[in-house]
Backbone bond lengths (Angstrom), bond angles and torsions (degrees), N, CA, C in turn:
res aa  C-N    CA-C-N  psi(-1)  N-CA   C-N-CA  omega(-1)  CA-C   N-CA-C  phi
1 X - - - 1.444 - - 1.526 108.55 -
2 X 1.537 121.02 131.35 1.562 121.60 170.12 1.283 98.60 -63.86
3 X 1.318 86.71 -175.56 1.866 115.87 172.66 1.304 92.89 -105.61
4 X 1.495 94.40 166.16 2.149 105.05 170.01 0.728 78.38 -94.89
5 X 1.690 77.69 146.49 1.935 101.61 168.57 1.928 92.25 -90.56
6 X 1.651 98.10 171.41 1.454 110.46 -160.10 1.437 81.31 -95.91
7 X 1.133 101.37 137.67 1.861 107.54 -175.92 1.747 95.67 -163.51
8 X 1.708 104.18 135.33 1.555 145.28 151.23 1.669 112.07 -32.60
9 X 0.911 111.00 113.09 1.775 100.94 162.12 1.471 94.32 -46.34
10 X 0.945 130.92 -82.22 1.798 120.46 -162.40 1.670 96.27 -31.37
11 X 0.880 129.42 -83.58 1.315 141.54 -146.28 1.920 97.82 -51.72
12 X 1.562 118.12 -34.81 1.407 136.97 159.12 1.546 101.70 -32.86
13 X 1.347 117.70 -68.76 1.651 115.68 -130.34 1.464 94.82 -106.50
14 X 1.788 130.10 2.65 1.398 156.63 146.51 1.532 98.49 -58.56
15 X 1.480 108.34 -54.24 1.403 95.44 -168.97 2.054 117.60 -82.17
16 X 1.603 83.75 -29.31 1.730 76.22 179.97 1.711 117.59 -75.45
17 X 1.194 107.89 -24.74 1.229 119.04 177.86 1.777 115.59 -57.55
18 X 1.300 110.01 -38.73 1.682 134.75 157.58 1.826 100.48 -36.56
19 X 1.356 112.53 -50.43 1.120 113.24 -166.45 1.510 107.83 -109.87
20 X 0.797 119.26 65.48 1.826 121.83 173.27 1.698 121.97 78.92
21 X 1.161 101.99 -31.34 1.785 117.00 173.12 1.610 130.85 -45.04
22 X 1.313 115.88 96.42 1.213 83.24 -171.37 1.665 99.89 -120.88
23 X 1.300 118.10 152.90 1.671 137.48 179.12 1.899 89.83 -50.22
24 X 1.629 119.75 133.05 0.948 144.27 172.37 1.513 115.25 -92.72
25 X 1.795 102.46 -79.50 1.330 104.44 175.29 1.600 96.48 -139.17
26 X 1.352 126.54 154.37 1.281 133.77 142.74 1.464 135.84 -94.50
27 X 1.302 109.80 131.36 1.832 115.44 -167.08 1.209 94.02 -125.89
28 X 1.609 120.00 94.85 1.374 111.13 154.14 1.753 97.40 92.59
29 X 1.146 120.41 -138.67 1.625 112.00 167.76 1.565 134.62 -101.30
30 X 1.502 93.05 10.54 1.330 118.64 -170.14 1.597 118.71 -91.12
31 X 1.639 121.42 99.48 1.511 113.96 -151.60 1.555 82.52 -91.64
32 X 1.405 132.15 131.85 1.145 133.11 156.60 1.568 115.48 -105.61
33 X 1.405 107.11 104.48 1.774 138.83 -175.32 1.552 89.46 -106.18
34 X 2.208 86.42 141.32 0.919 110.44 176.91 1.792 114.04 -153.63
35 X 1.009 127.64 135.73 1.687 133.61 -166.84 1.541 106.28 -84.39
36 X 1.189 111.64 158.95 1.381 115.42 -163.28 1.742 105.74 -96.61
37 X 1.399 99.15 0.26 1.768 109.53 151.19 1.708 122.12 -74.03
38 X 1.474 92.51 -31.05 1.631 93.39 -176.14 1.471 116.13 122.59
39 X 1.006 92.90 -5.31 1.579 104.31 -171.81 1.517 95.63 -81.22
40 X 1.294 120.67 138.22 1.716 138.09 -168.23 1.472 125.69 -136.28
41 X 1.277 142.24 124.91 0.908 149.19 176.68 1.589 124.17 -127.45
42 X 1.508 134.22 172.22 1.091 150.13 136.46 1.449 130.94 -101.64
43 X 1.155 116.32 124.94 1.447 113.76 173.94 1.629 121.33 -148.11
44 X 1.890 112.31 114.83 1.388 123.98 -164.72 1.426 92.43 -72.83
45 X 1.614 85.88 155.31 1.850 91.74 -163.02 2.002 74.75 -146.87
46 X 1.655 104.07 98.98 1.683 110.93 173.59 1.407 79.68 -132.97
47 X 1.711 84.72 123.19 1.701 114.94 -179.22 1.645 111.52 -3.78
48 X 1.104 154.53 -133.61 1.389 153.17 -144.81 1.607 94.76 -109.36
49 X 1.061 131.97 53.35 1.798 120.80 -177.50 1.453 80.64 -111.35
50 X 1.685 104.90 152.65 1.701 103.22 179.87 1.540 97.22 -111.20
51 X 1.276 101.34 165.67 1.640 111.98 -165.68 1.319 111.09 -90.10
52 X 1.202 123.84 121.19 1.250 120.65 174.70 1.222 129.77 -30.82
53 X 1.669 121.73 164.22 2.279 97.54 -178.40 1.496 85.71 -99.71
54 X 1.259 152.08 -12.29 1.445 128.46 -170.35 2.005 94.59 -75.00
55 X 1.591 104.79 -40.05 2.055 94.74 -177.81 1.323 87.37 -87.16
56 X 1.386 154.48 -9.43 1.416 127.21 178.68 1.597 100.74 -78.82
57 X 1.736 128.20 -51.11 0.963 121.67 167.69 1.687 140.45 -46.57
58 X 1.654 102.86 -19.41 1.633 117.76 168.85 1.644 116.07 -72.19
59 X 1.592 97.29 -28.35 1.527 114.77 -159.48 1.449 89.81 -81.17
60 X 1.472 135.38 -60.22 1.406 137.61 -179.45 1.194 118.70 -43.60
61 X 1.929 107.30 -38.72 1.453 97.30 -174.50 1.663 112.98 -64.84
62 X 1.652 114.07 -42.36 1.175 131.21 -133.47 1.982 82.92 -81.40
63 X 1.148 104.24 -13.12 1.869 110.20 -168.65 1.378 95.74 -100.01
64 X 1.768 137.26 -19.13 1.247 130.35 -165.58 1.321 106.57 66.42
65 X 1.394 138.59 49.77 1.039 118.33 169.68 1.565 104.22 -136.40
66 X 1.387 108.73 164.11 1.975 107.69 -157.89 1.724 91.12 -101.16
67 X 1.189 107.77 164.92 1.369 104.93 166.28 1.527 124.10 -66.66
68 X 1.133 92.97 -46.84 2.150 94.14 172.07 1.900 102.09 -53.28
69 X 0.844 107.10 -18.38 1.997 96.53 -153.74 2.075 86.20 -98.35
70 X 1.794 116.32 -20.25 1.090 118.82 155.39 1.380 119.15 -39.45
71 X 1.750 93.15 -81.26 1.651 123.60 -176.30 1.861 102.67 -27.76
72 X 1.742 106.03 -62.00 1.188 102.21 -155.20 1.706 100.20 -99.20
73 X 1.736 126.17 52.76 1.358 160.65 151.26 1.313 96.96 -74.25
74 X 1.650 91.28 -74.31 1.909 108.93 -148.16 1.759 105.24 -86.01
């Protein structure tokens, strides 16, 4: 198993968007993206702070996506 890489909400919602995701609505700094499968997420986007791996790891699950299939996104 990799490690997460240390990654930006911005740099996040660049990458899910790559993969089918697209930004719905924004409340505040919170882009809530969602795929046209259904699959749904949230992800805070405060200027360049990187996201922790315990909410980057919640965020992957809630998107179905593995960390390698991340890695080889960005």
């Amino acid at each position: 198993m990799t490690r997460l890489p240390r990654i930006s909400g911005k740099d996040l919602v660049k990458a899910l968007s790559k993969i089918g995701f697209a930004v719905i609505r924004i409340r505040g700094s919170h882009h809530f993206m969602e795929h046209e499968d259904g699959r749904a997420t949230v992800v805070p986007v405060h200027s360049n702070e990187t996201l922790g791996p315990g909410l980057l790891n919640k965020i992957l699950k809630s998107c179905e996506i593995s960390r390698d299939d991340l890695i080889s996104i960005l």
